[in-house]
mmCIF file of the N, C-alpha and C atoms, coordinates in Angstrom:
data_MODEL
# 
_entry.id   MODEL 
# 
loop_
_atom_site.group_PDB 
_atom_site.id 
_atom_site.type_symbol 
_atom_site.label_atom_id 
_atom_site.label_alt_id 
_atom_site.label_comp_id 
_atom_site.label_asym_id 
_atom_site.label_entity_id 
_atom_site.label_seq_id 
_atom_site.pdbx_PDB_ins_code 
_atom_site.Cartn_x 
_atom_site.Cartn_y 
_atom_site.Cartn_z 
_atom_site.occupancy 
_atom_site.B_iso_or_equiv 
_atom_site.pdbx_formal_charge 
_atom_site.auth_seq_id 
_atom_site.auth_comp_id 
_atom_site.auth_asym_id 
_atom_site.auth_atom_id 
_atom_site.pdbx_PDB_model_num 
ATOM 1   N N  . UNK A 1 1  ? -3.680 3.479   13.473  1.00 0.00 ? 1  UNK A N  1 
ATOM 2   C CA . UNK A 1 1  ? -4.924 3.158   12.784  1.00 0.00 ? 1  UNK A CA 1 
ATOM 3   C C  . UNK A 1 1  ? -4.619 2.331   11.547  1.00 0.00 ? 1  UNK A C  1 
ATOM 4   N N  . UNK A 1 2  ? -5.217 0.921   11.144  1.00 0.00 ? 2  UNK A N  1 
ATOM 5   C CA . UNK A 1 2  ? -4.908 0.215   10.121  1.00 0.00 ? 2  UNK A CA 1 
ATOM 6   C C  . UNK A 1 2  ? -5.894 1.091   8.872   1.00 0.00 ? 2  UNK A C  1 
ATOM 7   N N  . UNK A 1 3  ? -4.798 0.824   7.902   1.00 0.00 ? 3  UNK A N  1 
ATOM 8   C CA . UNK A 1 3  ? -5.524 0.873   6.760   1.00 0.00 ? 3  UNK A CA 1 
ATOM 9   C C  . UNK A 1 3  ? -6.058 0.180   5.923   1.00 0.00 ? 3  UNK A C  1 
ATOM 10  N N  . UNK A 1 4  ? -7.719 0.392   6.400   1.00 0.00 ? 4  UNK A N  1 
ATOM 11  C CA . UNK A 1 4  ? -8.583 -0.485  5.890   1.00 0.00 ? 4  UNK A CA 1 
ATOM 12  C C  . UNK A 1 4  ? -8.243 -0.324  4.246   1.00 0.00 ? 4  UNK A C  1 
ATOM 13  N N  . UNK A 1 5  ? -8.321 0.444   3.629   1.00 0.00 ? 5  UNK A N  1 
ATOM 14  C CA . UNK A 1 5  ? -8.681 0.717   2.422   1.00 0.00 ? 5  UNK A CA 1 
ATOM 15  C C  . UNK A 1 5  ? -7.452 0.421   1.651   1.00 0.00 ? 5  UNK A C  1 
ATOM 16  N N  . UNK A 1 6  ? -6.354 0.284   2.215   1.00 0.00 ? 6  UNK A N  1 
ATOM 17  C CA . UNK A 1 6  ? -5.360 0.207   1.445   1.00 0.00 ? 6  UNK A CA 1 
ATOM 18  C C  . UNK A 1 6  ? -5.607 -1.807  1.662   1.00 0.00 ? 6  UNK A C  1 
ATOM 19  N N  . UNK A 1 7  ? -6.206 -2.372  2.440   1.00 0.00 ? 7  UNK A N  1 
ATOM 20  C CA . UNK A 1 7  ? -6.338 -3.909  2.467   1.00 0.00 ? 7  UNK A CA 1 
ATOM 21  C C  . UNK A 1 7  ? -7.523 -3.885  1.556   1.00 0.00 ? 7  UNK A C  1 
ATOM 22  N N  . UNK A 1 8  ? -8.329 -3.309  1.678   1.00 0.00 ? 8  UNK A N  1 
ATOM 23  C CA . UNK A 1 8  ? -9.243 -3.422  0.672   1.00 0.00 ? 8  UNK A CA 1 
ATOM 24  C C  . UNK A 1 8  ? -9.009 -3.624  -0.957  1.00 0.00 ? 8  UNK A C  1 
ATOM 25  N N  . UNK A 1 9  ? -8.072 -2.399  -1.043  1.00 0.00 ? 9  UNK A N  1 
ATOM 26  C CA . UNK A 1 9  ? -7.645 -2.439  -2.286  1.00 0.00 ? 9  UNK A CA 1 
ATOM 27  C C  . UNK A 1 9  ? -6.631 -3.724  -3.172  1.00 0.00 ? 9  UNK A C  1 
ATOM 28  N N  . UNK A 1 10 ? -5.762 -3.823  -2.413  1.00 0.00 ? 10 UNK A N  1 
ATOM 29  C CA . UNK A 1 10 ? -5.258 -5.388  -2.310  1.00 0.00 ? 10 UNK A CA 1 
ATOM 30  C C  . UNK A 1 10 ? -5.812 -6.417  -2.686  1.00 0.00 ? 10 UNK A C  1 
ATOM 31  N N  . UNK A 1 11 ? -7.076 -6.612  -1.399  1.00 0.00 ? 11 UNK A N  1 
ATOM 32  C CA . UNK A 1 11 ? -7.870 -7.989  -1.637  1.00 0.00 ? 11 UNK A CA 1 
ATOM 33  C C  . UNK A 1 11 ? -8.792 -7.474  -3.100  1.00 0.00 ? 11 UNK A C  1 
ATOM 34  N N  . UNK A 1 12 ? -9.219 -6.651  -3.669  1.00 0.00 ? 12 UNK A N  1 
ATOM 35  C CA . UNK A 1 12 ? -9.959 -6.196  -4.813  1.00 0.00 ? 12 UNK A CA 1 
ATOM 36  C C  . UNK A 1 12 ? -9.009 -6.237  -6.182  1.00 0.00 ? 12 UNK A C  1 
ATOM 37  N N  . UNK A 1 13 ? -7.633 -6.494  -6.120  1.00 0.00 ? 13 UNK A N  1 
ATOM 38  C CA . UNK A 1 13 ? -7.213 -6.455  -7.378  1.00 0.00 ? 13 UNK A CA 1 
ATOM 39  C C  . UNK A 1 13 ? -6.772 -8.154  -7.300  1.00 0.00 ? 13 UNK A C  1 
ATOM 40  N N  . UNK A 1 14 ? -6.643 -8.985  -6.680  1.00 0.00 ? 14 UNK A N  1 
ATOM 41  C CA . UNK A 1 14 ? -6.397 -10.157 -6.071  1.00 0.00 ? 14 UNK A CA 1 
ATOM 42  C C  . UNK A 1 14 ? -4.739 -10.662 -5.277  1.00 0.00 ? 14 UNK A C  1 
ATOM 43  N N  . UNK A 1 15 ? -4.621 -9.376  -5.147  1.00 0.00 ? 15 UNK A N  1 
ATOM 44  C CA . UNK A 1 15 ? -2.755 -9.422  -4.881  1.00 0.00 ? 15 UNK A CA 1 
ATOM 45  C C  . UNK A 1 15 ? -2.956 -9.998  -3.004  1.00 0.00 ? 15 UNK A C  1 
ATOM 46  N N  . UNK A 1 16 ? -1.386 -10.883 -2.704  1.00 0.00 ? 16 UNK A N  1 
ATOM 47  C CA . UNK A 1 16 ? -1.318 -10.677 -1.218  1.00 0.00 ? 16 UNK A CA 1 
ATOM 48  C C  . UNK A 1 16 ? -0.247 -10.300 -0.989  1.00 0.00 ? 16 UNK A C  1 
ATOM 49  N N  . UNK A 1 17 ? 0.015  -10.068 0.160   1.00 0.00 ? 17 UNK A N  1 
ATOM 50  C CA . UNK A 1 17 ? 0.514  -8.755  0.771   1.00 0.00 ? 17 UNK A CA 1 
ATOM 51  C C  . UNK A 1 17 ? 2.206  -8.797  0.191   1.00 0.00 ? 17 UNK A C  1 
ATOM 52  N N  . UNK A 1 18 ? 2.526  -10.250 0.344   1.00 0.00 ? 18 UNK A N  1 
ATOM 53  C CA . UNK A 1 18 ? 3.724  -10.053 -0.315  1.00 0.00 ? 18 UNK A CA 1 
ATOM 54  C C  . UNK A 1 18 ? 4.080  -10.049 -2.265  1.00 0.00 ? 18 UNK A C  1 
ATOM 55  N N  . UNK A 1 19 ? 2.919  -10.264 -2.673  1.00 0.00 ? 19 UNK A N  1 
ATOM 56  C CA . UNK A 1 19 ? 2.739  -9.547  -3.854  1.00 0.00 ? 19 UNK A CA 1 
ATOM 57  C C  . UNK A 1 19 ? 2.899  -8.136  -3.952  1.00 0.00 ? 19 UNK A C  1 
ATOM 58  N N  . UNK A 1 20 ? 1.954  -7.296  -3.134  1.00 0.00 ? 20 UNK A N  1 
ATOM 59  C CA . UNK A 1 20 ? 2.018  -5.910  -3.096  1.00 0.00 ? 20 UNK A CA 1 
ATOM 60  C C  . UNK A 1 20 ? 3.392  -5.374  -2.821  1.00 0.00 ? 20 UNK A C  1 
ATOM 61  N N  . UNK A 1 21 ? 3.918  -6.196  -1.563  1.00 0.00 ? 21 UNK A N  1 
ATOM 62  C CA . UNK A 1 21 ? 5.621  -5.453  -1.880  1.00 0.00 ? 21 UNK A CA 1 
ATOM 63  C C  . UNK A 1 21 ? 6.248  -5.398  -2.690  1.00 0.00 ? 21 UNK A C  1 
ATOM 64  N N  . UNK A 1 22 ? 6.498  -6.919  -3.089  1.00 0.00 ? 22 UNK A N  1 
ATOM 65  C CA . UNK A 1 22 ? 7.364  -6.913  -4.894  1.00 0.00 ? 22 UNK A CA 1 
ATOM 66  C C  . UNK A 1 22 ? 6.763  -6.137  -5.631  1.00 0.00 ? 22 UNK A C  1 
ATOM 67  N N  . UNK A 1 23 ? 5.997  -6.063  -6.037  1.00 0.00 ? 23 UNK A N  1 
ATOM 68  C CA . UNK A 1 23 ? 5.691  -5.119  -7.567  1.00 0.00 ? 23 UNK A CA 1 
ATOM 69  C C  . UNK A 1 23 ? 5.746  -3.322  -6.636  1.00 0.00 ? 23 UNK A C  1 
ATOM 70  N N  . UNK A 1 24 ? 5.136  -2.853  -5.185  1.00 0.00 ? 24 UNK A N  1 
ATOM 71  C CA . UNK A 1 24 ? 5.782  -1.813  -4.580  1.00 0.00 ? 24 UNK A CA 1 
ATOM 72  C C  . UNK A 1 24 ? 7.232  -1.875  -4.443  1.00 0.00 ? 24 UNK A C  1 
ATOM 73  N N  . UNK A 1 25 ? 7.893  -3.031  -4.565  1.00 0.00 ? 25 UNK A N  1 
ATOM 74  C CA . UNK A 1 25 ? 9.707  -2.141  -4.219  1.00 0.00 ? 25 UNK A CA 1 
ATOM 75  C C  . UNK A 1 25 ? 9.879  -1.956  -2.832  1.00 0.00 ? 25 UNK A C  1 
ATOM 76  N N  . UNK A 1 26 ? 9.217  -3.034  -2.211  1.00 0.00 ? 26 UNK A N  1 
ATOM 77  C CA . UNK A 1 26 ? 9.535  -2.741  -0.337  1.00 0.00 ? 26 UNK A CA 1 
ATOM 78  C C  . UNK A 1 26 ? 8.884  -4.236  0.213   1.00 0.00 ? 26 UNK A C  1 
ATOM 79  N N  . UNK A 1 27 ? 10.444 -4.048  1.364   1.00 0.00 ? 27 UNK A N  1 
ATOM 80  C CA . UNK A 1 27 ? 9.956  -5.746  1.688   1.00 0.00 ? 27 UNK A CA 1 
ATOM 81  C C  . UNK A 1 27 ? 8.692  -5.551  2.533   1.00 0.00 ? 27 UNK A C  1 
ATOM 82  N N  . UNK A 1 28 ? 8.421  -6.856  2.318   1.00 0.00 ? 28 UNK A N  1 
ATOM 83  C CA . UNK A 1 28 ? 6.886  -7.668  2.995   1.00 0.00 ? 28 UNK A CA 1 
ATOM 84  C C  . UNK A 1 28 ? 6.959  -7.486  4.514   1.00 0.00 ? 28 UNK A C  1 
ATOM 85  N N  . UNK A 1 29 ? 7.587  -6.828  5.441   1.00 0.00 ? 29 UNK A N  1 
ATOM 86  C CA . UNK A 1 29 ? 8.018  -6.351  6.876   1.00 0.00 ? 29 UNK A CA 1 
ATOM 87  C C  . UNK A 1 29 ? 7.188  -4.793  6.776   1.00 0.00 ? 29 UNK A C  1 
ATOM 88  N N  . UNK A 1 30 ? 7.587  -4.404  6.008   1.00 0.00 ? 30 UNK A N  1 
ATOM 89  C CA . UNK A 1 30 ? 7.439  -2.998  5.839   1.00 0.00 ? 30 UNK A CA 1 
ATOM 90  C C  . UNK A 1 30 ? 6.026  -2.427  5.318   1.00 0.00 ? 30 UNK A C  1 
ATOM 91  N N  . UNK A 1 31 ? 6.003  -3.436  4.072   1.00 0.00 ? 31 UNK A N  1 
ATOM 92  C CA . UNK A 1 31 ? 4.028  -3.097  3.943   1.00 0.00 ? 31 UNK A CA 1 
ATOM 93  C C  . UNK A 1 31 ? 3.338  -3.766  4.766   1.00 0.00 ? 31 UNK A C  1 
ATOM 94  N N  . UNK A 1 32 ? 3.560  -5.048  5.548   1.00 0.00 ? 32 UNK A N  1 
ATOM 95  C CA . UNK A 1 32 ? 2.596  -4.710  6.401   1.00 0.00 ? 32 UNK A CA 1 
ATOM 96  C C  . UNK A 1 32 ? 2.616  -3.992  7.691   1.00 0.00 ? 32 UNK A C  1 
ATOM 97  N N  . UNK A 1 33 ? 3.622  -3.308  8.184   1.00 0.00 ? 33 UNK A N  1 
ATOM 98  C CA . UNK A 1 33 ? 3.714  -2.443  8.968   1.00 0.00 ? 33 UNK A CA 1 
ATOM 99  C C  . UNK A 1 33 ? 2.825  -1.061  8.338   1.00 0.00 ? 33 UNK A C  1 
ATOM 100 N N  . UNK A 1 34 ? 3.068  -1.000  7.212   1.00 0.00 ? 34 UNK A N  1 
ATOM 101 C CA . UNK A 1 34 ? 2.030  0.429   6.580   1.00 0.00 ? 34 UNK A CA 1 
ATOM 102 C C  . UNK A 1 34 ? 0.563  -0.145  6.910   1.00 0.00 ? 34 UNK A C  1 
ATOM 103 N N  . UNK A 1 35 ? 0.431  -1.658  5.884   1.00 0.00 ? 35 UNK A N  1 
ATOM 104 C CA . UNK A 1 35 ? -1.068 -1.966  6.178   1.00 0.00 ? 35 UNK A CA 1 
ATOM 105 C C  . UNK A 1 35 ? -1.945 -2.196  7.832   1.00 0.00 ? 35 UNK A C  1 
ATOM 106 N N  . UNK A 1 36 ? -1.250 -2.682  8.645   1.00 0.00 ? 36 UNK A N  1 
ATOM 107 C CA . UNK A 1 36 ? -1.532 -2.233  9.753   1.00 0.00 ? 36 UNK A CA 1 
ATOM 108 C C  . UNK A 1 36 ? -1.761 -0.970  10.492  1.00 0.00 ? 36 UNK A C  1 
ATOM 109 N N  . UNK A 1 37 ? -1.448 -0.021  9.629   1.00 0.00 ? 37 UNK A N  1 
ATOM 110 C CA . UNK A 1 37 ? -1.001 1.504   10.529  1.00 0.00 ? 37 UNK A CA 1 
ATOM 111 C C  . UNK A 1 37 ? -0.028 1.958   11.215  1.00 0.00 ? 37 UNK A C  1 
ATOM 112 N N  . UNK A 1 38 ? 1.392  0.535   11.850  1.00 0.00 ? 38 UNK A N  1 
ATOM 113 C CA . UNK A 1 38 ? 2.164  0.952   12.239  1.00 0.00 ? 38 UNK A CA 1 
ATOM 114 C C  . UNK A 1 38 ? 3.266  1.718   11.680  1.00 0.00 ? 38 UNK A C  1 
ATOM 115 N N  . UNK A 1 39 ? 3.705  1.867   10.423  1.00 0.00 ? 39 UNK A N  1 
ATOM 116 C CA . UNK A 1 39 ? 4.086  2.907   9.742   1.00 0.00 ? 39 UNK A CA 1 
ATOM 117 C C  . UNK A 1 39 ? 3.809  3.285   8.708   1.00 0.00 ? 39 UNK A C  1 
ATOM 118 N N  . UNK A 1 40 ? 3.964  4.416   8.345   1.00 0.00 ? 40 UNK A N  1 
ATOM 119 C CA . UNK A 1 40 ? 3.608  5.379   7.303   1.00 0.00 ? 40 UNK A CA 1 
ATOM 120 C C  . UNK A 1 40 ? 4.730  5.945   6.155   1.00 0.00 ? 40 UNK A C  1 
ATOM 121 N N  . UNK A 1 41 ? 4.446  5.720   4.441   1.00 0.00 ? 41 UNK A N  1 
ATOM 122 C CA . UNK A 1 41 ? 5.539  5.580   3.994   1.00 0.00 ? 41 UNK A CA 1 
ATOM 123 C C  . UNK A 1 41 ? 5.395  6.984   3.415   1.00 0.00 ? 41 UNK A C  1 
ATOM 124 N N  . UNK A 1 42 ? 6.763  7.245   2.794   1.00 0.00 ? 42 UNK A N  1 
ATOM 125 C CA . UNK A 1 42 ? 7.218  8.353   2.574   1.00 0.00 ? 42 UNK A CA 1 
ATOM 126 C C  . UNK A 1 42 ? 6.238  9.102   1.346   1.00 0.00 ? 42 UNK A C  1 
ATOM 127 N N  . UNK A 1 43 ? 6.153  10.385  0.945   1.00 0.00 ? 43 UNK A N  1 
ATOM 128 C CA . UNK A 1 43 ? 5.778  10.818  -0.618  1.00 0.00 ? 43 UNK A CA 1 
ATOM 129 C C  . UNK A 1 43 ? 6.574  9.944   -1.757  1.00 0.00 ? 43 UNK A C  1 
ATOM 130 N N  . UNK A 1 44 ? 7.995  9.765   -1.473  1.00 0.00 ? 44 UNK A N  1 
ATOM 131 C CA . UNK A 1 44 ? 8.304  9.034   -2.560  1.00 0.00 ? 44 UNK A CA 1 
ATOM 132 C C  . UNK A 1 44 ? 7.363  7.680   -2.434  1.00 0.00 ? 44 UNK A C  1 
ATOM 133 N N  . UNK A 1 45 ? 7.464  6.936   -1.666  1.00 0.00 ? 45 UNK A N  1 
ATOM 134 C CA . UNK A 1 45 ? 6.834  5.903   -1.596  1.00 0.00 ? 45 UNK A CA 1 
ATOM 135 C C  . UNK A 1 45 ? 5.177  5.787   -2.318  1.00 0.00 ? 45 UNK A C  1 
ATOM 136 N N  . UNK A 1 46 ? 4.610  6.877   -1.811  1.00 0.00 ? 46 UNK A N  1 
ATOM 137 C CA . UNK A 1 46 ? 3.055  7.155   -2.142  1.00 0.00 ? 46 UNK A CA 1 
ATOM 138 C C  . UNK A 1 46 ? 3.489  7.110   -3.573  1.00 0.00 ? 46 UNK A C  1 
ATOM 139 N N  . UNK A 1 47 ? 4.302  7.818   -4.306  1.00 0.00 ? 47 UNK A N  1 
ATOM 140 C CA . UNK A 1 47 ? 4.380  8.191   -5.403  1.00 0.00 ? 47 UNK A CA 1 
ATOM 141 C C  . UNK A 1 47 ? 4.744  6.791   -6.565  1.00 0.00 ? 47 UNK A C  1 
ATOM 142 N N  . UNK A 1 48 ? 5.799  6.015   -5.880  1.00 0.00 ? 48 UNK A N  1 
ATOM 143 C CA . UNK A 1 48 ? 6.052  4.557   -6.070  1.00 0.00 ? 48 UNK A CA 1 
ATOM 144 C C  . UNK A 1 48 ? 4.952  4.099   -6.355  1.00 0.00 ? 48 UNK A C  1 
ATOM 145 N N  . UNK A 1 49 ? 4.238  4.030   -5.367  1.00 0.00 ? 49 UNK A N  1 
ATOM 146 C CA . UNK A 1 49 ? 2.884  3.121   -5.338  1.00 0.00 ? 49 UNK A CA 1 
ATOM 147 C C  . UNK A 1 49 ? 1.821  3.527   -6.071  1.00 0.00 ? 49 UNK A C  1 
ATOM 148 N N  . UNK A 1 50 ? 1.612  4.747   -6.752  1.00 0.00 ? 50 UNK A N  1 
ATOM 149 C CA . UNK A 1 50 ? 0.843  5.092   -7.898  1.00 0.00 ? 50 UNK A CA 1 
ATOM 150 C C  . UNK A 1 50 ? 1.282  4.937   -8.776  1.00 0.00 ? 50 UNK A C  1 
ATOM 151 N N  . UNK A 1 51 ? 2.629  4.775   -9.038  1.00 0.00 ? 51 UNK A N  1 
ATOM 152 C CA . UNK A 1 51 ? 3.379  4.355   -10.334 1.00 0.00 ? 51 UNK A CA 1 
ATOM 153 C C  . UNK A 1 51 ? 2.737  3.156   -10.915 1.00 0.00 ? 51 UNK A C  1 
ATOM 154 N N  . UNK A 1 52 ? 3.086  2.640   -9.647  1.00 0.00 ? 52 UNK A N  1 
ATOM 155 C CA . UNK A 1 52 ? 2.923  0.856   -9.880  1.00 0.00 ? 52 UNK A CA 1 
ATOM 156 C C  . UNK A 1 52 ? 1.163  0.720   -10.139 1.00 0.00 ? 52 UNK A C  1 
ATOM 157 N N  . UNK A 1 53 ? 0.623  1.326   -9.377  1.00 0.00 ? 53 UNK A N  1 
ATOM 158 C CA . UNK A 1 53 ? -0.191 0.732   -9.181  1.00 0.00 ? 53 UNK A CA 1 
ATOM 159 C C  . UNK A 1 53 ? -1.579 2.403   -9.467  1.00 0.00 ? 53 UNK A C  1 
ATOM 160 N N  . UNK A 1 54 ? -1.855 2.260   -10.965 1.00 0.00 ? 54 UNK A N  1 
ATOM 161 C CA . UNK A 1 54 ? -2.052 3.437   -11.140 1.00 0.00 ? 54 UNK A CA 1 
ATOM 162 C C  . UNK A 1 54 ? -3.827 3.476   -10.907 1.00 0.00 ? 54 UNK A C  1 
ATOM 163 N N  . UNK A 1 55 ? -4.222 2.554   -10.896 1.00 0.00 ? 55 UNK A N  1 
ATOM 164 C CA . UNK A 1 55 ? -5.920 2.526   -10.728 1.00 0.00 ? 55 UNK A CA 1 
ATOM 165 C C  . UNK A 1 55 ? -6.273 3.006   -9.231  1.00 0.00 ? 55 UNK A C  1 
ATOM 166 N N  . UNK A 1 56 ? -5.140 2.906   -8.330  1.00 0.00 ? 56 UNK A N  1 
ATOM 167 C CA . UNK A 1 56 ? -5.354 3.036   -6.515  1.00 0.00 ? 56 UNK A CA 1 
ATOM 168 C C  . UNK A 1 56 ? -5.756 5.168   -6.461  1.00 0.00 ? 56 UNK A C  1 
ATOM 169 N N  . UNK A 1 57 ? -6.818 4.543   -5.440  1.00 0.00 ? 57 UNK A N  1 
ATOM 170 C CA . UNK A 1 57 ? -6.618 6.085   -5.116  1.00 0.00 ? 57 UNK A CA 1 
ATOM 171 C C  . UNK A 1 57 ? -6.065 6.314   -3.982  1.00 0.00 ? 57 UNK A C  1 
ATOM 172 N N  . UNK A 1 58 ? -4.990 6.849   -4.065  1.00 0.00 ? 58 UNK A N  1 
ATOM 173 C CA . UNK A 1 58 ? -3.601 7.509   -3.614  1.00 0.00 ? 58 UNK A CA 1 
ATOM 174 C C  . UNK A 1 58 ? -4.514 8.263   -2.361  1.00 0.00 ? 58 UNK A C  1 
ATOM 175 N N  . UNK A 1 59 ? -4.993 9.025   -2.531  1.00 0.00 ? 59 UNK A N  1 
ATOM 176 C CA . UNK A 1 59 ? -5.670 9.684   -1.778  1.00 0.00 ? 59 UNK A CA 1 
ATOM 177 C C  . UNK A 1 59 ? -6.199 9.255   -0.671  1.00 0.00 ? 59 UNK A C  1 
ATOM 178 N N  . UNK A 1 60 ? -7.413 8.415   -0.792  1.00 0.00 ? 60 UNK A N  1 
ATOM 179 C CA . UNK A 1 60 ? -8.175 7.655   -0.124  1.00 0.00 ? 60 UNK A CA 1 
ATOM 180 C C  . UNK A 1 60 ? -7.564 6.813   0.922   1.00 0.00 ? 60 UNK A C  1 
ATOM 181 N N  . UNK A 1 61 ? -6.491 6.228   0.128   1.00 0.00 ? 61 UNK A N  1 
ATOM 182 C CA . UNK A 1 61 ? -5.828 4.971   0.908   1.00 0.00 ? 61 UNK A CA 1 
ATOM 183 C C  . UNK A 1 61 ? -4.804 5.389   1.823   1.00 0.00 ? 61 UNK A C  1 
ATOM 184 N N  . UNK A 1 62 ? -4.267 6.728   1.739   1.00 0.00 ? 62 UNK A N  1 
ATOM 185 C CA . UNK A 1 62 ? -2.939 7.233   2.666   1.00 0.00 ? 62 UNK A CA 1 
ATOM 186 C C  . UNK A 1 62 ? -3.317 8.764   3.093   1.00 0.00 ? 62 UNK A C  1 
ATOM 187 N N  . UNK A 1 63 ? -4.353 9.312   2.636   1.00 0.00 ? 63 UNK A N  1 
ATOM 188 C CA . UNK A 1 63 ? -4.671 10.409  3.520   1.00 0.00 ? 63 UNK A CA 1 
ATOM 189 C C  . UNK A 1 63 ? -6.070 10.753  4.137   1.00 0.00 ? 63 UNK A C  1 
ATOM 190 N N  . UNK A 1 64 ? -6.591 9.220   4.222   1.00 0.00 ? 64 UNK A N  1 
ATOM 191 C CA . UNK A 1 64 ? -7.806 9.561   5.341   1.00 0.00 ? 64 UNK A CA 1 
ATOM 192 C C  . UNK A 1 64 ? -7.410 8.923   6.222   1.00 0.00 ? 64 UNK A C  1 
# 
């Protein structure tokens, strides 16, 4: 299942996808394998990605 909301969130702060990796800390292979749905990243990762990116809801975007 792709994650809409995590593309949503992306296109709403004006980042693209290989923006979102660099400032996440994971190559551009890999987030969009998350943003598609084909994989799913770790708690550390979730946790990464609220670091970085502290306005996202964490929630919304990786556990619906």
């Amino acid at each position: 299942m792709a994650r809409e909301k995590l593309r949503e969130y992306r296109t709403s702060i004006g980042k693209t996808q290989e923006e979102m990796s660099q400032i996440w800390g994971i190559t551009l292979s890999f987030y969009k394998q998350i943003e598609c749905g084909a994989k799913n990243p770790s708690i550390k990762k979730i946790k990464e990605f609220k670091s970085r990116f502290p306005t996202a809801n964490t929630d919304e975007i990786f556990l619906t």
